[in-house]
C-alpha angles and dihedrals in degrees: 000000000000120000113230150152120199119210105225097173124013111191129205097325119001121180154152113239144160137176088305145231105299112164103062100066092110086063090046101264111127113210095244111178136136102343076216105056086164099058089040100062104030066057093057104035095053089055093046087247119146111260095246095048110132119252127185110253115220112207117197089334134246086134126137125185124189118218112223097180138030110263145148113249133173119217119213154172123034121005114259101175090265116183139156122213087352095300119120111259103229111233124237090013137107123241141171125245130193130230107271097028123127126218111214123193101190113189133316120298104171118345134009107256137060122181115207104208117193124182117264085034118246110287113209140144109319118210116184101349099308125074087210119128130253113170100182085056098049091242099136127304147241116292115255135186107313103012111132118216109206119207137203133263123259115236108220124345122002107254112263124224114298123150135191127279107260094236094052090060109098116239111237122207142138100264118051137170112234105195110214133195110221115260119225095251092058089119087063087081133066115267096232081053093057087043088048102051093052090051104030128080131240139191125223098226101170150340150125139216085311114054138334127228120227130198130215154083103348124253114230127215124222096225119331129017086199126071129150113292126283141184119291129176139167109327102015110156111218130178116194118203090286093074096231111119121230125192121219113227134200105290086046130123123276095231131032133198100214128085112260120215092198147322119262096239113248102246084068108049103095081073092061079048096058102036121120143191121301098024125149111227124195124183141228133187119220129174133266080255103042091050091049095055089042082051089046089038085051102044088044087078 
């Protein structure tokens, strides 16, 4: 027997994702990928899955998935009110489903995105090495009513329950800390800018997989906001002529033609993931060295 899930309804983004594509930037291609590499793969590893395994990646919720076989899955991630036959899904544990069953993520609690691991790992289209999707590039698109999802076999027991420490389990709410390490072209902007955006406070008013804009005092540039263009990745802070800063996200361009007053450092971007409208960023700069132990801190678990 086949094993599937049917997306019966698919809410505001659905997608299958998994750690990207990184590699092909230099020929325009950006890594995209789960915006939440955390919760993908603690996902992942708690059902024995592989890290990279791909994972469908909920976005704001009104989604509902119909189990059409009986299967072990791990829900991550933000909490989008899932539940299956009206009880509460658990985060960052596994659980069995039934054939028949349908998963529900209702609306946004606390985050933004929610993955859905199931064990085998979904198996879809692959460009490039990733099945992650990437609609701008025409690789794949977000699931809509009456797709079916396949996923892979297991290979020997199924994995029994297991869930993830407490205190490995981030800690979502509406104001968060990014730490950034300083671009280069940090002394195109005015000093009392670059005092200004460490001490001042920002809002996350809207965005999607490629980039987030942000709302405050207004950066200002010493002389240009525009300058050729120049490499940008995940987490690449820019600020137009406008002075509002804006941070590029998984799904975003390779290069950028606006200055960048620093990069969100990688062990904190599940928390750009999982942002939503309305919070309140501040921002701290850490060293090269500093960013790299918090990375190694972050990949030992």
């Amino acid at each position: 027997m086949e094993q599937l899930i049917q997306v019966s309804k698919p809410g505001l983004f659905l997608s299958v994702q998994d750690l990207g594509r990184p590699g092909y930037q230099h020929l325009g291609v950006p890594a995209s990928g789960a915006m939440d590499r955390y919760a993908l793969i603690m996902g992942n590893r708690l059902l024995n899955n592989e890290d990279g395994f791909a994972a469908l990646e909920i976005t704001f919720g009104g989604t509902e998935l119909t189990f059409k076989y009986d299967t072990v899955i791990c829900v991550t991630g933000g909490d989008l009110a899932a539940h299956i036959d009206y009880e509460p899904v658990p985060l960052w544990e596994t659980i069995k489903v039934q054939q028949g069953q349908q998963l529900i993520f209702e609306r946004p609690i606390q985050g933004m995105r929610a993955y859905l691991c199931v064990a085998g790992g979904i198996q879809s289209e692959v460009w490039l090495g990733s099945q992650s999707t990437f609609e701008k590039g025409k690789m794949g698109s977000r699931l809509v009513e009456g797709d079916v999802v396949k996923v892979g076999q297991v290979e020997g027991d199924q994995p029994s329950f297991s869930s993830l420490r407490r205190d490995l389990r981030p800690i979502l709410t509406k104001k968060v800390t990014l730490r950034v390490i300083a671009s280069q072209m940090e002394l195109e902007f005015t000093t009392a800018s670059v005092s200004k955006f460490y001490q001042s406070s920002y809002v996350f008013k809207k965005g999607d997989r490629m980039g987030c804009m942000l709302e405050g005092a207004p950066l200002v540039h010493n002389s240009t906001a525009d300058i050729v263009s120049d490499v940008v990745t995940y987490g690449t802070i820019q600020v137009p002529a406008d002075g509002q800063p804006m941070i590029l996200l998984a799904d975003s361009q390779t290069t950028g033609g606006y200055t960048t007053i620093g990069t969100v450092i990688s062990a904190d971007h599940w928390k750009l993931a999982q942002m939503a409208p309305g919070t309140t960023v501040q921002f701290e700069k850490v060293s090269v060295e500093e960013a790299e132990w918090l990375q190694q801190l972050w990949q030992q678990f």
